[in-house]
C-alpha positions in Angstrom: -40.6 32.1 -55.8 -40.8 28.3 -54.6 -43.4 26.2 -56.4 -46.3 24.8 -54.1 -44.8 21.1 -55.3 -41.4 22.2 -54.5 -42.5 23.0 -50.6 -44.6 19.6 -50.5 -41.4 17.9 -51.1 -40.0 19.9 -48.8 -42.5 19.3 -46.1 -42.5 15.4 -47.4 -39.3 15.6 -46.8 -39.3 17.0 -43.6 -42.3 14.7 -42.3 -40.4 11.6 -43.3 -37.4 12.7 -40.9 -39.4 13.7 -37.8 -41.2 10.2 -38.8 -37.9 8.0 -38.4 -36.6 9.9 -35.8 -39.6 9.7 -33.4 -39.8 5.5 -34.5 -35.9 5.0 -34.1 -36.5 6.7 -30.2 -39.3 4.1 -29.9 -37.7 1.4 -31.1 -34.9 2.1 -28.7 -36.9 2.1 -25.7 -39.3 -1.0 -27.2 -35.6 -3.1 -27.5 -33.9 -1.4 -23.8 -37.6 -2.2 -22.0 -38.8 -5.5 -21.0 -42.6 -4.2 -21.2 -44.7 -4.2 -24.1 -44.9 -1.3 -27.4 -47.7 -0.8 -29.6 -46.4 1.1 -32.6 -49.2 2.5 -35.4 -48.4 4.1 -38.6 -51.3 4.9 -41.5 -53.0 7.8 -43.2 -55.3 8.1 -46.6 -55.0 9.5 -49.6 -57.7 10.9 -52.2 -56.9 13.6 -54.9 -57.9 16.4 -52.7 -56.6 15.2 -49.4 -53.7 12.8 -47.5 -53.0 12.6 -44.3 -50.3 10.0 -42.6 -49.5 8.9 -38.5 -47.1 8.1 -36.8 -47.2 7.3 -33.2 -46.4 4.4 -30.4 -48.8 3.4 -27.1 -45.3 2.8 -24.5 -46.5 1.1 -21.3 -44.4 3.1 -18.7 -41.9 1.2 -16.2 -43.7 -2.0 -14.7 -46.8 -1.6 -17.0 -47.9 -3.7 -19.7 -50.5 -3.2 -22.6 -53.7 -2.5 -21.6 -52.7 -2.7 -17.5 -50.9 0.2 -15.7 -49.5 4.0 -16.6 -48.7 4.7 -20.4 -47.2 7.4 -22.6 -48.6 7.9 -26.9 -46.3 10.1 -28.7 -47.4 10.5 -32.1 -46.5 13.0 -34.9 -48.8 13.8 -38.2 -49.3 15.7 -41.1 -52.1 16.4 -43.0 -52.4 18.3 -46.3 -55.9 19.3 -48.5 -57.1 21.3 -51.2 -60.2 23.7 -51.6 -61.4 26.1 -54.0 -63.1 29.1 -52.9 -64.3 32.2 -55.0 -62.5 30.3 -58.0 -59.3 30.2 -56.4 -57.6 26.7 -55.8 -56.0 26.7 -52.2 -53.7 24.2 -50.4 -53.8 23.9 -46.5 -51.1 21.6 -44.9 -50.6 20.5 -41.3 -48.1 19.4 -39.0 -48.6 18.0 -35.7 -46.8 16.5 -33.0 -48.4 15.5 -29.3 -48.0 13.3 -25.9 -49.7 11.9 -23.7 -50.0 9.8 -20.5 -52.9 7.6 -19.6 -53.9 4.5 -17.6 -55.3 1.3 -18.4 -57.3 -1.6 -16.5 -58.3 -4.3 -18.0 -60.4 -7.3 -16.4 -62.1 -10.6 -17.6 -65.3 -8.7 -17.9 -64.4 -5.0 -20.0 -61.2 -2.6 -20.2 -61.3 1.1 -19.8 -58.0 3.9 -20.4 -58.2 7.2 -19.6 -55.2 9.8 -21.3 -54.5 13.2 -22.0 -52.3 14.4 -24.5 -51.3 17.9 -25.3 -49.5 19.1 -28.6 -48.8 21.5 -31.2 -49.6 22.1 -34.9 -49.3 24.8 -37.6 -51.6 25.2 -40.3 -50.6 27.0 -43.2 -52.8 27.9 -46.3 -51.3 28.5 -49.8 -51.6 30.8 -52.0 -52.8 33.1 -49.2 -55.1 32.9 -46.1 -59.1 33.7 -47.2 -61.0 35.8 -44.4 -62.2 34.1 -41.5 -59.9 31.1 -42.0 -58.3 29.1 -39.3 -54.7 29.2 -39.9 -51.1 29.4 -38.2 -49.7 28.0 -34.8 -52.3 26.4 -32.1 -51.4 24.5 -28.9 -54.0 21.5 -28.0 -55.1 19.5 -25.4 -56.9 16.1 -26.0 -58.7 13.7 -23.5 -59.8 10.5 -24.1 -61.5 7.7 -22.3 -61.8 4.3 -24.5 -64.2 1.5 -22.5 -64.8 -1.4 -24.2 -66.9 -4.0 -22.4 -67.0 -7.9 -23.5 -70.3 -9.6 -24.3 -71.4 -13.2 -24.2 -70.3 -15.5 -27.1 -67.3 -13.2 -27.7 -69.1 -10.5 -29.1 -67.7 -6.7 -27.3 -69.1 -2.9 -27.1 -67.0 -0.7 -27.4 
């Protein structure tokens, strides 16, 4: 039986691939494109829960950063512990979306609007406790980010 470290590793493993693959695709279209790319990569750690990003905000054809029609495709994985009844359980989660949005942006605010759909699988070690939310699920996300500027270069976003 594979140890719960030996399956992180594997799933480390795995995240660190799908990682570099999705940022060398990006970086390809950032160096082929004469627009603008917004790459973001972070996550967290604490003893009882990481999580890390990895995604890209890619202005589409004749768009430019915050003006015009863009697509986010961003991959994650997320991992956490819980004990419940006494017994110590570990969730992970992959995910992977895309999206496509529009930006304006003016002297006075800017406002995007995007939806993004994706997939992720959470999995729960050593088994799944009643009533828990686990295995595949398909998503769809919308957004709307405003952000309006203010006299003496304050903003509200």
């Amino acid at each position: 039986m594979t140890s719960i470290r030996k399956e992180f590793r594997k799933l480390t493993i795995l995240g660190c691939a799908a990682s570099a693959l999705a940022m060398t695709a990006a970086i390809g279209t950032a160096e082929a494109s004469p627009h603008q790319n917004l790459f973001l990569a972070g996550g967290n750690y604490s003893p009882n829960s990481q999580y890390a990003y990895l995604g890209s905000l890619m202005p589409i054809a004749g768009a430019t950063l915050g003006h015009g029609l863009f697509i986010t495709p961003f991959v994650s994985w997320s991992r956490y512990t819980f004990e419940k009844n006494g017994t110590q359980f570990t969730g992970s989660e992959p995910a992977a979306s895309i999206g496509i949005g529009d930006a304006w942006t003016t002297k006075r605010y800017s406002l995007s609007v995007s939806l993004s759909g994706g997939y992720s699988n959470t999995s729960l070690s050593p088994y799944s406790p009643a009533n828990s939310f686990h295995g595949s699920q398909w998503f769809v996300e919308p957004e709307v980010y405003g952000k309006l500027n203010l006299p003496g270069g304050a903003s509200a976003t």
